[in-house]
C-alpha positions in Angstrom: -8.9 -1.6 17.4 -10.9 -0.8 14.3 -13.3 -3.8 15.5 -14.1 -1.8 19.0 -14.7 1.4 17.1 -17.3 0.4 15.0 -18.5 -2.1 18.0 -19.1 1.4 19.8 -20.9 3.0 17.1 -23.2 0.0 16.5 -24.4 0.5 19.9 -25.4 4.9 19.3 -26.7 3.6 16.0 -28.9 0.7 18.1 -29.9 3.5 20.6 -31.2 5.7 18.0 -33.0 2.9 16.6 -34.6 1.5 19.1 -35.5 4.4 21.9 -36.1 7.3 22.1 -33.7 10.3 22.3 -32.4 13.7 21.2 -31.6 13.0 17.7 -35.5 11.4 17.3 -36.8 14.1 18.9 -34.6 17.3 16.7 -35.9 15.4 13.7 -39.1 15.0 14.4 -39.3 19.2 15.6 -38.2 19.8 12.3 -41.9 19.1 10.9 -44.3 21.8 10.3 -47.7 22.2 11.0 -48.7 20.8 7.6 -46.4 17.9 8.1 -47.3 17.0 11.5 -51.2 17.1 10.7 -50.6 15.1 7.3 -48.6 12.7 9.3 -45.3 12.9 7.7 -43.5 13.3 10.8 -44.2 9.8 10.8 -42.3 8.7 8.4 -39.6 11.4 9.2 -39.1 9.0 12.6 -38.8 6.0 10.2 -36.5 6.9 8.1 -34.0 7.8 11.0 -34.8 4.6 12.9 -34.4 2.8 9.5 -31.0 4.2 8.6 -29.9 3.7 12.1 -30.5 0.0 11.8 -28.9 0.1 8.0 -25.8 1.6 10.5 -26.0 -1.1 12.9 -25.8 -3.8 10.1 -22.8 -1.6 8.1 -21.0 -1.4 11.2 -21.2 -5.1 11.8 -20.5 -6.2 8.4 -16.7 -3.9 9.2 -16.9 -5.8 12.5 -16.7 -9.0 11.1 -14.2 -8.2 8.0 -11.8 -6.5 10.2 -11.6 -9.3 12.9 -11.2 -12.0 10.2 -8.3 -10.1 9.0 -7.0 -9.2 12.2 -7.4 -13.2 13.5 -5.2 -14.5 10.5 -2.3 -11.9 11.5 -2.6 -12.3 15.4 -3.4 -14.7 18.0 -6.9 -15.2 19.0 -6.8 -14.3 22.5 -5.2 -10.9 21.6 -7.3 -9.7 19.2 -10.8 -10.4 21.4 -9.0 -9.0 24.1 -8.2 -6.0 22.3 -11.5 -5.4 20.0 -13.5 -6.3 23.3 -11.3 -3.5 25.6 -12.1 -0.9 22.8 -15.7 -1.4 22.5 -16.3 -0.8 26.2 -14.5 2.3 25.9 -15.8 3.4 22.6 -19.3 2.7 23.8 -19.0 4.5 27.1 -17.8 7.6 25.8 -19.6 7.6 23.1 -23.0 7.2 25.0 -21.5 10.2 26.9 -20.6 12.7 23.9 -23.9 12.1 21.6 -26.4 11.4 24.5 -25.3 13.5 27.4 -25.2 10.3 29.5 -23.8 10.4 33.0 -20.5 8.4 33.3 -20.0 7.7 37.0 -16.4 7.8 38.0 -16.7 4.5 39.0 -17.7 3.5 35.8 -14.0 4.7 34.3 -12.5 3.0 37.4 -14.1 -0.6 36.4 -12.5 0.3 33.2 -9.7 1.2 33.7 -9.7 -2.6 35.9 -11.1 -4.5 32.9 -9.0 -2.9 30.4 -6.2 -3.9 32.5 -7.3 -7.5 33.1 -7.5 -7.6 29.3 -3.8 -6.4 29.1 -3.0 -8.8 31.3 -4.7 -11.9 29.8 -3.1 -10.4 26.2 0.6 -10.0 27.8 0.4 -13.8 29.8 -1.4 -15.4 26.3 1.6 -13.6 24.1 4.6 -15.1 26.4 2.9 -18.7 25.7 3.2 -18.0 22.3 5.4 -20.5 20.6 9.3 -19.5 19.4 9.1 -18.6 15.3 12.7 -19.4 15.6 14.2 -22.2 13.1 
């Protein structure tokens, strides 16, 4: 699950990096006269780019730590099934809270069908999982 989270929030901190949005655009108003004629509103928009891509790499170095942990306790099939489900989600309402995006209803209904196709692949893989039994 922790995988999926920060799977969702590498995809805000990509958006902030690489377009331009509300949180560019706050930052950047912030300049004054002085600054915007001396051209440090410039830099203002690079720094928050630049520590949006210093989020993107953070949040995948967790990616990568958790799923290595989570692949030596669990089955492989579940925990890409699960990380995979949670990204989606994270990333849809994520891109909805911070950005104001418009979430179609048929956008939940898809996932609400691919999160349960993932349940399903995770429930049929976990009954084929052999007996611990001595």
């Amino acid at each position: 699950i922790i995988c999926g989270v920060f799977g969702g929030l590498a995809t805000i901190f990509g958006k902030i990096s690489f377009s331009d949005n509300w949180i560019i655009s706050y930052f950047s108003s912030l300049c004054g006269d002085w600054a915007a004629q001396s051209g440090y509103c410039l830099y203002i928009d690079y720094l928050v780019r630049g520590l949006s891509l210093m989020g993107i790499v953070g949040c995948n170095a967790f990616i990568v730590g958790y799923f290595l942990k989570a692949m030596e306790q669990n089955n492989t099939v579940i925990v890409v099934v699960i990380s995979s489900a949670v990204n989606f989600l994270t990333s849809g309402i994520l891109g909805q809270v911070v950005f104001g995006e418009k979430v179609p209803v048929s956008w939940f209904a898809g996932s609400a069908l691919i999160v349960l196709g993932m349940l399903l692949v995770t429930l049929s893989e976990g009954s084929a999982l052999p007996s611990t039994r001595a």
